[in-house]
C-alpha positions in Angstrom: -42.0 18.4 -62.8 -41.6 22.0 -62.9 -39.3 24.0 -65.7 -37.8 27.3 -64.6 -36.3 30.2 -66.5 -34.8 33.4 -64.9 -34.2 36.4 -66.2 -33.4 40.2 -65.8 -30.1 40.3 -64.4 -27.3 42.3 -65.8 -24.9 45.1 -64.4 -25.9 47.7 -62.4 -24.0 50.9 -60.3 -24.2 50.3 -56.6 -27.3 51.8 -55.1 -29.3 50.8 -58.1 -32.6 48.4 -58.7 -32.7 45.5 -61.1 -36.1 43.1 -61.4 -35.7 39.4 -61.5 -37.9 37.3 -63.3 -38.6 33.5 -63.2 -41.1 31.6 -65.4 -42.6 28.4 -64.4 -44.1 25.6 -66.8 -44.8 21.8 -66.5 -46.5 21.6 -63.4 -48.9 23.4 -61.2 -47.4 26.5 -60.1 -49.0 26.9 -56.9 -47.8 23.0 -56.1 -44.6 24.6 -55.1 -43.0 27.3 -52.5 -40.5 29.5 -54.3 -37.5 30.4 -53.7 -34.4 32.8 -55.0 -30.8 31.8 -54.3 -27.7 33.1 -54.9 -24.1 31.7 -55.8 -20.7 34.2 -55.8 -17.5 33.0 -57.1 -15.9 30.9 -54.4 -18.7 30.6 -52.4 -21.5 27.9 -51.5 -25.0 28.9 -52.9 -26.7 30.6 -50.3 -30.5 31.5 -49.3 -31.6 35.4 -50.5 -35.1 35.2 -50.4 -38.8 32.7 -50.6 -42.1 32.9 -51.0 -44.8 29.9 -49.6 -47.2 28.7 -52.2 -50.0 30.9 -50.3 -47.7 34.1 -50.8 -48.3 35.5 -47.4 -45.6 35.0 -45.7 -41.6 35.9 -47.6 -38.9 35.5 -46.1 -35.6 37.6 -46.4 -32.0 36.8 -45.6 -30.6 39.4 -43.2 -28.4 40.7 -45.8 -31.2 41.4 -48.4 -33.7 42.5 -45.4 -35.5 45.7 -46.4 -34.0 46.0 -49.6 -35.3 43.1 -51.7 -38.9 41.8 -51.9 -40.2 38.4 -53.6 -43.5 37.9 -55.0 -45.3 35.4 -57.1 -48.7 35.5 -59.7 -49.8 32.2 -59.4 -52.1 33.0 -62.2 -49.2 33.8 -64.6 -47.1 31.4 -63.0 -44.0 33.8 -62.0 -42.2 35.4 -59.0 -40.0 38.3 -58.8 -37.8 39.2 -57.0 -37.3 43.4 -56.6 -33.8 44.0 -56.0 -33.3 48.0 -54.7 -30.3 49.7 -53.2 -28.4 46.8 -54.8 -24.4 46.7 -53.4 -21.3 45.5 -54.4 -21.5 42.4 -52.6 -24.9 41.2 -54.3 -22.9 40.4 -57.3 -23.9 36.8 -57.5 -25.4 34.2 -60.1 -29.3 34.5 -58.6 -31.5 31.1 -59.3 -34.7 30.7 -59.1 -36.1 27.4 -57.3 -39.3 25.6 -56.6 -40.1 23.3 -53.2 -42.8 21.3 -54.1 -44.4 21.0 -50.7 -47.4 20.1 -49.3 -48.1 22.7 -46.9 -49.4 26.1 -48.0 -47.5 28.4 -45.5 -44.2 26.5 -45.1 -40.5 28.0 -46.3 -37.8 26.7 -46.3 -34.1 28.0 -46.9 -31.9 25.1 -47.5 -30.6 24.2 -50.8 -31.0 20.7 -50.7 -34.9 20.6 -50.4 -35.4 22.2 -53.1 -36.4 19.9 -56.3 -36.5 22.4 -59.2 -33.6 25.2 -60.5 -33.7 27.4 -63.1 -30.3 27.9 -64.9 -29.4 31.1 -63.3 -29.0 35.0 -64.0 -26.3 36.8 -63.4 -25.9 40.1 -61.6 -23.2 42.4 -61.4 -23.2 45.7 -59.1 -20.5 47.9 -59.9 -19.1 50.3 -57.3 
């Protein structure tokens, strides 16, 4: 199994940038797509962005599209996730998660497939 540890949230003024980091150890990295979720008070946990183990092809929610980008060092065993022209409404509690799949190229977006969570970050965008 894999253990994962976020960090680099904190509050930020709408329009800012804030880095996400997540640290993987127990298990071979690469084993596993990544993914970053996000959970807002009241709401389900929901999909913001992934990365396959290969790293060539990320995937965006619509809402984060253009403004956030994901990408992982399999060598140093993290992704981040580069949040820019951050808004109110990304105020969230952003997890890191790892799919442990045996396809290189494959993403996917639910919550319930994937195995591993870190314990969570939390982000606050002030307007």
């Amino acid at each position: 199994q894999v253990q994962l540890v976020e960090s680099g949230g904190g509050l930020v003024q709408a329009g800012g940038s804030l880095r996400l980091s997540c640290a993987a150890s127990g298990s071979t990295f690469s084993s596993y797509a990544m993914g970053w979720f996000r959970q807002a008070p009241g709401k389900e946990r929901e999909f913001v962005a992934g990365i396959s183990r290969s790293g060539v092809k990320p995937y965006y929610a619509d809402s984060v599209k253009g403004r956030f980008t994901i990408s992982r060092d399999n060598a140093k065993n993290t992704v981040v996730l580069q949040m820019n022209s951050l808004k109110p409404e990304d105020t969230a509690v952003y997890y890191c998660a790892a799919d442990r799949t045996m396809s290189t190229t494959t993403l996917r977006t639910a919550v319930n497939e994937y195995d591993y969570w870190g314990q969570g970050t939390q982000v606050t965008v002030s307007s």
